[in-house]
C-alpha positions as CSV (number, residue, x, y, z in Angstrom):
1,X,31.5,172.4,-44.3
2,X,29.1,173.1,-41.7
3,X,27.5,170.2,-39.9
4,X,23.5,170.2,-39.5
5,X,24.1,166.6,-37.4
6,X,26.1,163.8,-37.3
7,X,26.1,162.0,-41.0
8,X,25.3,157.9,-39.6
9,X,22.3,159.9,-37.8
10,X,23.0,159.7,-33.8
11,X,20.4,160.9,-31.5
12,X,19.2,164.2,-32.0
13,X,19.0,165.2,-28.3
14,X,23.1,163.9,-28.1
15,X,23.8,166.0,-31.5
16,X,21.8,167.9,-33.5
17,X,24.8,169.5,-35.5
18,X,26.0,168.7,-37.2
19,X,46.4,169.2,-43.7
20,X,47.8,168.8,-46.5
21,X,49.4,166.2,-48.6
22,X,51.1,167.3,-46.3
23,X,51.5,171.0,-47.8
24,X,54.6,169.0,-48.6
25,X,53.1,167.2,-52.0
26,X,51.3,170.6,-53.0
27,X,55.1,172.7,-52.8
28,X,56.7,169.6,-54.8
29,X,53.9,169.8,-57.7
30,X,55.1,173.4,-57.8
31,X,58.6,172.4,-58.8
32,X,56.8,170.6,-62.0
33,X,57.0,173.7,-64.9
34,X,55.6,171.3,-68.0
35,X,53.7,173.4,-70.2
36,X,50.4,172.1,-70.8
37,X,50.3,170.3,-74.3
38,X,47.6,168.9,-76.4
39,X,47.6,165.6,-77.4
40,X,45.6,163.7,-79.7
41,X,43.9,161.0,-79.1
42,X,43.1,158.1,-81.5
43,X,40.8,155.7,-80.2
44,X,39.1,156.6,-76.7
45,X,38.1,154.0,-74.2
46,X,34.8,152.8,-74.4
47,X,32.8,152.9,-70.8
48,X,33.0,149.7,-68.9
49,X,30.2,147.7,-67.5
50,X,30.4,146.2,-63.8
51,X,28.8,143.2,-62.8
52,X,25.5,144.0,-61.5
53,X,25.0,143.5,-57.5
54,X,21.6,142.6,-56.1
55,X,23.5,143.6,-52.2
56,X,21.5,146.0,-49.9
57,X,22.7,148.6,-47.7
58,X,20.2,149.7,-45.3
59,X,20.7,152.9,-42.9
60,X,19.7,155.9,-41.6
61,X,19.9,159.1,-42.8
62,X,18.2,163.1,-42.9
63,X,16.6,164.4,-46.1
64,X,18.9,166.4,-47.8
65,X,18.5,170.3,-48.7
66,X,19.4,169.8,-51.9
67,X,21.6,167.4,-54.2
68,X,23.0,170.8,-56.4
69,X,26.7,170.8,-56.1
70,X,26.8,174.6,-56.3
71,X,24.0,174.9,-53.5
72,X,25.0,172.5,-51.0
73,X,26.9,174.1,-47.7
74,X,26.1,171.7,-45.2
75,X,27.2,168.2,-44.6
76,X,23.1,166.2,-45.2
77,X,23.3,167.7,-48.9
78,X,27.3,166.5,-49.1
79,X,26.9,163.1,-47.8
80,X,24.7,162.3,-51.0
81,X,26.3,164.4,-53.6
82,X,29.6,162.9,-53.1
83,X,28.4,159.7,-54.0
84,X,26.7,161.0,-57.3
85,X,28.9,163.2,-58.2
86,X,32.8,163.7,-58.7
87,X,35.4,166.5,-59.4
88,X,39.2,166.7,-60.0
89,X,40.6,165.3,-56.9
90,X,39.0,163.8,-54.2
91,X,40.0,163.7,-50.5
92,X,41.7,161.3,-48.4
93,X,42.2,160.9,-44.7
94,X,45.7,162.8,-45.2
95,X,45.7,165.1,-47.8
96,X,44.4,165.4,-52.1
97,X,44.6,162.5,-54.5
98,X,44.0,162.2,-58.0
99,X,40.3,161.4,-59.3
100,X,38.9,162.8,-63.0
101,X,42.3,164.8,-62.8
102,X,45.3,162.0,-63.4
103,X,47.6,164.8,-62.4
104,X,48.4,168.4,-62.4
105,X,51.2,171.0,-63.4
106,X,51.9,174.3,-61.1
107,X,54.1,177.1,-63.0
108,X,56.7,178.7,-61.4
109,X,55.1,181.9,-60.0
110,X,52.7,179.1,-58.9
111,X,49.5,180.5,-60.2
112,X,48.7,178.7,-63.1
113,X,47.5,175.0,-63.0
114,X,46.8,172.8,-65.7
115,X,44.8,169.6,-65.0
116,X,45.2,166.4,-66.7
117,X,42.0,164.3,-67.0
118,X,40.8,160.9,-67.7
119,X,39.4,159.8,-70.4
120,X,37.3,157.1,-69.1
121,X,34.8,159.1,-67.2
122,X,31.4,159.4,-68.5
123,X,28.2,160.8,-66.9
124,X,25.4,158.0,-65.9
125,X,23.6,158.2,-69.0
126,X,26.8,157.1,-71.0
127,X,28.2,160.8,-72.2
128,X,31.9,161.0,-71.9
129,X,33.0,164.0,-69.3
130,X,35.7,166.2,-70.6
131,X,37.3,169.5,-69.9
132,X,34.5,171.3,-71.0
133,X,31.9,170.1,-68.2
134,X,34.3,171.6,-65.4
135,X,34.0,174.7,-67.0
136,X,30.3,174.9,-67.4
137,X,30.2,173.4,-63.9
138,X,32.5,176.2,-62.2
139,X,30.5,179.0,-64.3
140,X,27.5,178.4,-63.4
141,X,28.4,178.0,-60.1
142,X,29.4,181.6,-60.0
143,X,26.9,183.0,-62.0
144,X,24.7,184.9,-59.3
145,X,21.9,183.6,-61.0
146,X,22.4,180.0,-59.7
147,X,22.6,181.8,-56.0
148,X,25.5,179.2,-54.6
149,X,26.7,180.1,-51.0
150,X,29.9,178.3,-51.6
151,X,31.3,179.5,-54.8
152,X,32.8,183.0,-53.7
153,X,35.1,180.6,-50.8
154,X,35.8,177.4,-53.8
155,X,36.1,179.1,-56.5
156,X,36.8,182.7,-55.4
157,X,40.8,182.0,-56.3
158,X,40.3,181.8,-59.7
159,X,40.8,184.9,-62.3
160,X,37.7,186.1,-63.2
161,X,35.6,184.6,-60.3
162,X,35.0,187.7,-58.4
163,X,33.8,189.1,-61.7
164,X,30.8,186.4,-62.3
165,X,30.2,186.8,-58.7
166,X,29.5,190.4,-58.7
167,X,27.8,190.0,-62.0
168,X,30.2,191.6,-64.1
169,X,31.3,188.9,-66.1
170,X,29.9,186.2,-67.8
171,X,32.8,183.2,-67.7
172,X,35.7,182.5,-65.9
173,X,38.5,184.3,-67.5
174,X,40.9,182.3,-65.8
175,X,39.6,178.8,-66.9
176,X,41.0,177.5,-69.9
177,X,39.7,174.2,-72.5
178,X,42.9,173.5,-74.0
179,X,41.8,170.2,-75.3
180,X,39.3,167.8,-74.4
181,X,41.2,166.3,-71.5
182,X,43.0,169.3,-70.4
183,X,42.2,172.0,-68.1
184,X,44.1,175.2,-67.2
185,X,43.3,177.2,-64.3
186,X,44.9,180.6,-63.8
187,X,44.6,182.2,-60.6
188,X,44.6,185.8,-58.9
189,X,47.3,184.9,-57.2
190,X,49.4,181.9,-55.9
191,X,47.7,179.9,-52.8
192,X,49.0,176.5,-51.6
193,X,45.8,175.2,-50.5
194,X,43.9,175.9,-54.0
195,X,43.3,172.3,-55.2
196,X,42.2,171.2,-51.8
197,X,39.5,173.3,-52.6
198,X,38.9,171.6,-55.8
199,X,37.3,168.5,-53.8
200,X,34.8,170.3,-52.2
201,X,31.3,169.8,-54.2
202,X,31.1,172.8,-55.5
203,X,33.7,173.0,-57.7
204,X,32.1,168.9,-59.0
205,X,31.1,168.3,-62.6
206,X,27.8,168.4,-63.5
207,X,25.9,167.4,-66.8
208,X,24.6,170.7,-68.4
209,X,21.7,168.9,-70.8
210,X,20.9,167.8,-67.3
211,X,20.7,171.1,-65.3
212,X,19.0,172.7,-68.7
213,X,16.3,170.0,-68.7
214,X,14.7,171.9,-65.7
215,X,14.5,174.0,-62.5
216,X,14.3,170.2,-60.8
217,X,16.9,168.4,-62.2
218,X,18.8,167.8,-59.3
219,X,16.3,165.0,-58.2
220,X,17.2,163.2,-61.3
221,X,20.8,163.7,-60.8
222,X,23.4,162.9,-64.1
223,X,26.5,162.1,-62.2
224,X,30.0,160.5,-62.5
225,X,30.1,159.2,-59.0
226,X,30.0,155.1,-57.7
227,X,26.2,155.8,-57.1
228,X,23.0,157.2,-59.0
229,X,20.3,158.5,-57.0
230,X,17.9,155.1,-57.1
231,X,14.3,157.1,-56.4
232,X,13.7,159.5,-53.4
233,X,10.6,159.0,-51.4
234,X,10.0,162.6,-49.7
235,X,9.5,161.7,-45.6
236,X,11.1,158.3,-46.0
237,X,14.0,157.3,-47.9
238,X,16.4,157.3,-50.5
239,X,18.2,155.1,-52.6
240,X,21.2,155.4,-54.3
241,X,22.1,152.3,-56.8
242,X,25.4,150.9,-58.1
243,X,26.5,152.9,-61.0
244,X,27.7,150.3,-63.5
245,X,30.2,152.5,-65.6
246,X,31.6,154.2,-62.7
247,X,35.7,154.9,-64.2
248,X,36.8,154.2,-60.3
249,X,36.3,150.3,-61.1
250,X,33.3,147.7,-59.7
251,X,31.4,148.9,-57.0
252,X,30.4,146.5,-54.9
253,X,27.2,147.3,-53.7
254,X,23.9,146.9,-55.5
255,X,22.1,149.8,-53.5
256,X,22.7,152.1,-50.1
257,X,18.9,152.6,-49.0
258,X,19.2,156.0,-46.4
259,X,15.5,155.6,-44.8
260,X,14.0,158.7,-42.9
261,X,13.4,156.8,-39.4
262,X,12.5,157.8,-36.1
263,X,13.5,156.7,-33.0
264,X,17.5,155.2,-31.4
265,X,19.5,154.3,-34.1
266,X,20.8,151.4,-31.4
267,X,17.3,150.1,-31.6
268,X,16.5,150.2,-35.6
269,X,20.0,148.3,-35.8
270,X,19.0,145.6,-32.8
271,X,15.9,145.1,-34.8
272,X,17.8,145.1,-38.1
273,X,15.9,147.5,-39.6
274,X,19.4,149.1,-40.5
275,X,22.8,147.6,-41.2
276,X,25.1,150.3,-39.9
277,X,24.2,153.0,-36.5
278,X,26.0,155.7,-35.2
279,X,26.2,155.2,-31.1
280,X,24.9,158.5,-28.9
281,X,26.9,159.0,-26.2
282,X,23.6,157.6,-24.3
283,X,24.1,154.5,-25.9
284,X,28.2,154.1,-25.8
285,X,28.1,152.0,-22.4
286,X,25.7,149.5,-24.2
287,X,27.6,149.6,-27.4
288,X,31.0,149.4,-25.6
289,X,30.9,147.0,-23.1
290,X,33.6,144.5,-23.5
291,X,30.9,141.9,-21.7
292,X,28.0,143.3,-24.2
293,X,26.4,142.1,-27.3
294,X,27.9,144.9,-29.6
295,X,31.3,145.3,-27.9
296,X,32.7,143.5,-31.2
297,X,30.6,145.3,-33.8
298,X,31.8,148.7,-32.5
299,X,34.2,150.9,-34.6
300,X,35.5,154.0,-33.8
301,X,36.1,156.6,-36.7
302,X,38.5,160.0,-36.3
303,X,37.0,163.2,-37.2
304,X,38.6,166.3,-38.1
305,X,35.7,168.4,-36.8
306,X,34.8,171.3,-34.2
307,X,31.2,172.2,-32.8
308,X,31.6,175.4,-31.0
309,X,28.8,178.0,-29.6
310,X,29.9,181.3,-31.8
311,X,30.1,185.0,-30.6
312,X,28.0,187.5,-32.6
313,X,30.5,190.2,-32.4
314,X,28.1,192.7,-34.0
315,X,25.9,193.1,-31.7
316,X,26.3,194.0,-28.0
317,X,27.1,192.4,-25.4
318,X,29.8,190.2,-27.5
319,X,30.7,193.3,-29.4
320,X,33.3,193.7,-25.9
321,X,36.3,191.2,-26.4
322,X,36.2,190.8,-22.2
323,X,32.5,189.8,-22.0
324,X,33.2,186.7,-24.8
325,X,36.5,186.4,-22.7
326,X,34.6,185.6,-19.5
327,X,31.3,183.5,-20.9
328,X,33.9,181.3,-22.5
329,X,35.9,181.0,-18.9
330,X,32.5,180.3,-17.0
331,X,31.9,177.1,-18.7
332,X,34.0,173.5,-17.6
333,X,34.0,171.7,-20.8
334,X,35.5,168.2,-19.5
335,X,32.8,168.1,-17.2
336,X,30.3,169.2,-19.6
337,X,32.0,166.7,-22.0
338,X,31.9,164.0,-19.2
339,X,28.2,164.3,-18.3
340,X,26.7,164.8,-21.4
341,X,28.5,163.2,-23.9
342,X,30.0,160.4,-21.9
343,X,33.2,161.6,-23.1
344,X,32.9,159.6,-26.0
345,X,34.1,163.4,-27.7
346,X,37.1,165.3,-26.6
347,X,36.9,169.2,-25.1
348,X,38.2,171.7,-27.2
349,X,40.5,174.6,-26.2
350,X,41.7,175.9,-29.5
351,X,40.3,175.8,-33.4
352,X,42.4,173.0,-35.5
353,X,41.1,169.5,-34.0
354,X,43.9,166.6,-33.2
355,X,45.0,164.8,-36.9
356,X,44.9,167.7,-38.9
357,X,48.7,169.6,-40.0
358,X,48.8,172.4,-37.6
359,X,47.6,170.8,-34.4
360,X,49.0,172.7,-31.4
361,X,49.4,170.8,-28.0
362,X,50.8,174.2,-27.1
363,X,47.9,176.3,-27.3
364,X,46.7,178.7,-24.8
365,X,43.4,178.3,-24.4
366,X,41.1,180.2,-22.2
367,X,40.3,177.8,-19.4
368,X,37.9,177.0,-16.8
369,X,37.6,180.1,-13.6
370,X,34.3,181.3,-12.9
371,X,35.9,184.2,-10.5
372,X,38.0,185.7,-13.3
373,X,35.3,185.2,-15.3
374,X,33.1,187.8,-13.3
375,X,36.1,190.6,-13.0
376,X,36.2,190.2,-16.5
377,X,31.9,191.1,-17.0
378,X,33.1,193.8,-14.5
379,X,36.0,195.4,-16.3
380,X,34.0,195.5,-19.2
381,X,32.5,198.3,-21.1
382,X,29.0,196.8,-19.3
383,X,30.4,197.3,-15.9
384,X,28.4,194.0,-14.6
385,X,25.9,191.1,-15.0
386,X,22.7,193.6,-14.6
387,X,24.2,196.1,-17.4
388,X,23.7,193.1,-20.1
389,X,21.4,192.9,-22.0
390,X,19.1,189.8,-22.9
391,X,20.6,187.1,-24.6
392,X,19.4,184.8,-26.6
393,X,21.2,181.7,-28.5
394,X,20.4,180.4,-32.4
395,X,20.2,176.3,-32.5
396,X,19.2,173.9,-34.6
397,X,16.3,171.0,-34.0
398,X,13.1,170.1,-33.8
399,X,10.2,170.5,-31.1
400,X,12.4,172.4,-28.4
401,X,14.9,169.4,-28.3
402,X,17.8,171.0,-27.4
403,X,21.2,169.1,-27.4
404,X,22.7,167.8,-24.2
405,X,25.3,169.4,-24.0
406,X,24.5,173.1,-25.2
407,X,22.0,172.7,-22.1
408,X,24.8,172.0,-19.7
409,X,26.5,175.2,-21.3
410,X,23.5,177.1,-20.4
411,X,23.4,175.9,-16.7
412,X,27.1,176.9,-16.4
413,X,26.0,180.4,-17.7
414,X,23.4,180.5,-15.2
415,X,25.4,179.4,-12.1
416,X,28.6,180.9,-12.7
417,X,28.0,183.8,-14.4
418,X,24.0,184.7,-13.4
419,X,23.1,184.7,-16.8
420,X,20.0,183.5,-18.4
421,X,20.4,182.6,-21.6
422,X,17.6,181.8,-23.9
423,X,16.8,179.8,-26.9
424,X,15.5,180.1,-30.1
425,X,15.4,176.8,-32.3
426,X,15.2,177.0,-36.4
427,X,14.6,174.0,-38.4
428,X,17.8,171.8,-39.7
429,X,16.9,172.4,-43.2
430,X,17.3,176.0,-42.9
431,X,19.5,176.5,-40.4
432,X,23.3,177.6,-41.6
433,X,21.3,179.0,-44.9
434,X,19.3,181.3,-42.4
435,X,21.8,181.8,-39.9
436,X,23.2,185.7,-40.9
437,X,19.4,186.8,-41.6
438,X,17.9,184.9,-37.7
439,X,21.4,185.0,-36.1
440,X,20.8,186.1,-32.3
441,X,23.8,187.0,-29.9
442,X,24.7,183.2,-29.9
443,X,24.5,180.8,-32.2
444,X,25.8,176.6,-31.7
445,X,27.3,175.0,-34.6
446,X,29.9,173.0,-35.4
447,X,32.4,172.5,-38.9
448,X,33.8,169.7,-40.1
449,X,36.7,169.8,-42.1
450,X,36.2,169.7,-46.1
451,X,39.9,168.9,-47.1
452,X,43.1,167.8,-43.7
453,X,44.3,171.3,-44.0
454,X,44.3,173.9,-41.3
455,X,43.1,176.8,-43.8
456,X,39.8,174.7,-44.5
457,X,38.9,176.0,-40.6
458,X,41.1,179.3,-40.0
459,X,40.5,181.2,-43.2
460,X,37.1,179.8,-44.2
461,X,35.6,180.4,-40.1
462,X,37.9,183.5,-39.2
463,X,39.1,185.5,-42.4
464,X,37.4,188.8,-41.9
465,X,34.4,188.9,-44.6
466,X,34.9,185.6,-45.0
467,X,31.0,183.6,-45.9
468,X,31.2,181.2,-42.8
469,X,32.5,183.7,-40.6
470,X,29.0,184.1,-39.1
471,X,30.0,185.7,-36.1
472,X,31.6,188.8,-38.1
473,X,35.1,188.6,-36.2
474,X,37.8,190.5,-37.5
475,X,41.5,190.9,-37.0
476,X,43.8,192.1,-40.0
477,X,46.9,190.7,-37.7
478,X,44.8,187.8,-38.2
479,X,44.2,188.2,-42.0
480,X,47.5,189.0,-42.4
481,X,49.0,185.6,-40.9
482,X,45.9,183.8,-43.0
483,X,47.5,185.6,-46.3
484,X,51.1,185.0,-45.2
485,X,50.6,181.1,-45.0
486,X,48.8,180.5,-48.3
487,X,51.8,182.5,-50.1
488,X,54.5,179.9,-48.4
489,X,56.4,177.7,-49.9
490,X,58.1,175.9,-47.0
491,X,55.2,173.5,-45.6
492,X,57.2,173.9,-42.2
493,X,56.7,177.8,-42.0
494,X,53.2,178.0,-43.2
495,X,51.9,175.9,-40.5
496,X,53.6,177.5,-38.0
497,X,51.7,180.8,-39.5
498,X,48.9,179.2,-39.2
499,X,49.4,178.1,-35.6
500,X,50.4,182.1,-34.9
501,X,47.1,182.8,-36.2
502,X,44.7,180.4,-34.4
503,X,46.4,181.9,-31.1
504,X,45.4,185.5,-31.9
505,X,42.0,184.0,-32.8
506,X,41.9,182.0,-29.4
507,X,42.8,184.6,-27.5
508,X,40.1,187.3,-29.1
509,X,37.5,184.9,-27.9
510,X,36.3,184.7,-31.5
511,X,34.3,181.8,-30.7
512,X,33.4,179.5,-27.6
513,X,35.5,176.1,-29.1
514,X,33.8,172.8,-27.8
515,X,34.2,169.6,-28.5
516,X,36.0,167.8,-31.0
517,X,34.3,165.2,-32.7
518,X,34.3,161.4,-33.6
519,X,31.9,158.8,-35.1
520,X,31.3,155.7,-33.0
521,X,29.9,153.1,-35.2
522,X,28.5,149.6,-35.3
523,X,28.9,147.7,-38.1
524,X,26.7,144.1,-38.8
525,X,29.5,141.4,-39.1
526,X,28.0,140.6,-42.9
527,X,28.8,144.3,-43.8
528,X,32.8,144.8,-45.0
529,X,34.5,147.3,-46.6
530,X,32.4,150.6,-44.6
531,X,34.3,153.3,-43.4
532,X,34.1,156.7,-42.0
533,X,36.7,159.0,-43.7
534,X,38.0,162.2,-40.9
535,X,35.6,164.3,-43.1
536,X,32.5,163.0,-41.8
537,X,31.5,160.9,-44.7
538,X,30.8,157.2,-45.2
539,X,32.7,155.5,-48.1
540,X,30.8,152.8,-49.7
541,X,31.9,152.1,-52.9
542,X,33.9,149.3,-51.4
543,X,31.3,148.0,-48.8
544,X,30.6,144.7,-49.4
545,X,27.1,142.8,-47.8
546,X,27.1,139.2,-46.7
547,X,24.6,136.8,-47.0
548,X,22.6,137.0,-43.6
């Protein structure tokens, strides 16, 4: 997904944006060739009640876009929807496990999937979920009318899709009730990385009484996740409470309270104003030193996330392979990394971020050498510096607060290259969903991996057409490589596709790659049970508050 900022809400001058099983488990499932049955159920479970818990979780957070599964693109809106709502699988910090789906057949040919679900989920108002609901859910998600961003790159695998997209159909062909508690998917054709898409948001169940009861139903959300959306206070908070008849057993906590609050997130959490705070590479001394009053409370979370400064190869002067070439060879990004970020975040040469199947500590980048970099402007169809014209980058913030580190950037442009570079800032809440319509030559953002798997950043950023490929970049040798890795069947040879490609993608200068992310975190001593997962997301079903 794309990140508007960092989810535990660092600074916004530090950051304003915001793998398979292994493959291994998804070419196993393949073996399985059960055909789907249907079986008949005498007595279903009745929904369980948890304990109610009167525990508080205070932190801070952004105001979401939206809490629509089928409209959210960007990681504020996806922090709260996956704690309302669930889907088939979920995602873990190393590849797909079961959730509503218990388990899942492949066919032979590998396009056909038939999804075996619980029967203990029911909405938060005490309806039972069943096959039916992730049917509705997937077609309204492609009906045009619903105007989802993400359903064409979720969904888009399954038969029929591309029909409801386009507005030629009016369900998905390809999805299939066979019973109450069984779901067959057929697809266009066979892709290894299909039900990693399944835990993306979009393709979550939603209540359709609920969506029917009005154009704003999504602030009084019907979901099947650990939390229900508690009240939401526009400019100041929200709340999400324990949902009692969750089917993923007792949550713990009685509430998470996200409140809209200005000013360090070191300070609100010295105060106590907040329970948990993400540490700003401004802060990271403070929180870090071993002699310091926070050394102890500090975790540090993995990411599998890239923030980049992206190419708009439509328009001149990035439309020339050499000029993207040389303003991504003018800029030092360990230094940059050092003085801005404290190198609490690692420099980025290629696309695929360390953790994630397909890591390449072989990669070529394109590396630091200012000289080169001004042969290149000159071999160029521009011919040199004077011949560009002006350019102007797309960010995200508020009040001209521009992040550290794209400032340094800018700098190196300036005194390595001669170039001025300016800026034009569009609101967070707007941002990725006006980026194609108010793109300039450059644009800074950053992605953050949906499901561990090296499609979720090479197809999804770089597949020619593809809807986050804002940049426009295209390479069939590229696409090719992209189509020859989701047809694989050996886990082995489809990463190493998918390492070919990242290469080609590295060395067209489709983007300028940055840093790779983490999340520095303190914790209060009375909190337990928090986490990070590599997505970007806290997990708080099993957080746990202490008397203090």
């Amino acid at each position: 997904m794309m990140i508007l900022k960092k989810v535990i809400m660092k600074p916004a001058s530090i950051k304003i944006f915001t793998a398979l099983i292994s493959l291994v488990l998804v070419f196993s499932a393949g073996c399985n060739t059960t055909s789907p049955t249907t079986t008949t159920t005498t007595q279903l479970p009745d929904a369980t009640t948890a304990p109610a818990s009167t525990t508080v979780l205070n932190m801070a957070g952004s105001e979401p876009y939206t809490l629509d599964p089928a409209l959210a693109g960007e990681s504020g809106s996806v922090l709260f929807i996956n704690q309302i709502f669930t889907g088939l699988v979920k995602t873990s910090d190393t590849g797909i496990l079961p959730d509503i789906a218990t388990s899942w057949d492949i066919s032979a040919d590998g396009k056909t999937y038939t999804f075996h679900l619980r029967n203990d989920v029911f909405f938060q108002d005490g309806r039972r979920l069943t096959a039916k609901d992730f049917k509705y859910s997937w077609e309204r998600a492609c009906n045009p009318a619903t105007g989802s961003s993400t359903a064409a790159t979720y969904l888009g695998d399954i038969t029929g899709a591309a029909d409801m997209l386009s507005g030629n159909a009016s369900s998905l062909s390809g999805v299939t009730v066979v019973n109450d508690f069984t779901l067959q998917v057929s697809l266009v054709k066979a892709v290894s990385y299909f039900v990693y898409k399944l835990a993306y948001v979009t393709a979550f169940a939603v209540d359709e009484q609920n969506v029917k009861s009005g154009a704003n139903w999504w602030q009084m959300p019907n979901g099947t996740g650990p939390f229900k959306l508690g009240s939401w206070v526009s400019g100041t908070s929200i709340t999400l409470a324990q949902n009692r008849i969750y089917y993923g057993g007792a949550v713990k906590l009685g509430s998470a309270v996200f409140q809209f609050l200005s000013g360090r997130p070191i300070d609100l959490y010295t105060t106590s104003q907040i329970d948990v705070a993400g540490v700003g590479a401004d802060d990271l001394d403070r929180a870090s030193d071993p002699n310091g009053e926070f050394v102890a409370q500090l975790q540090v979370f993995p990411e599998l996330s890239l923030f980049y400064i992206g190419f708009n190869i439509e328009a001149a002067p990035f439309d020339d392979p050499l000029v993207r070439q040389a303003f991504s060879m003018a800029i030092d990004r360990d230094k940059v990394v050092s003085l801005a970020y404290n190198n609490s975040v690692a420099s980025a040469a290629g696309i695929l971020p360390p953790g994630i199947p397909g890591y390449d500590t072989t990669l070529k980048g394109i590396g630091f050498d200012p000289e080169q970099a001004k042969l290149l402007i000159a071999q160029s169809k521009y011919g040199s510096i004077a011949n560009l014209p002006q350019i102007t980058i797309t960010t995200s913030g508020y009040g001209g607060l521009i992040d550290a580190g794209l400032t340094a950037i800018i700098n190196q442009w300036q005194i390595n290259l001669g170039v001025t570079v300016n800026v034009r800032q569009l609101d967070p809440s707007i941002y990725f969903y006006q980026l194609k319509q108010e793109k300039d030559q450059l644009y800074y953002s950053g992605w953050i991996a949906d499901y561990p798997s090296p499609q979720d950043f090479l197809d999804l950023l770089f597949r020619s057409g593809a809807d986050f490929n804002y940049g426009g970049y295209s390479n069939p040798a590229v696409d090719a490589l992209l189509d020859q890795a989701a047809a694989a069947t050996d886990a082995a040879a489809s990463l190493n596709l998918y390492k070919q490609a990242q290469q080609l993608i590295v060395n067209d200068a489709a983007i300028l790659p940055f840093f790779f992310g983490q999340e520095d975190i303190l914790i209060k001593p009375y909190v337990t049970g928090f986490k990070v997962n590599v997505m970007g997301l806290p997990v708080l079903d099993q957080v746990v508050v202490g008397n203090h």
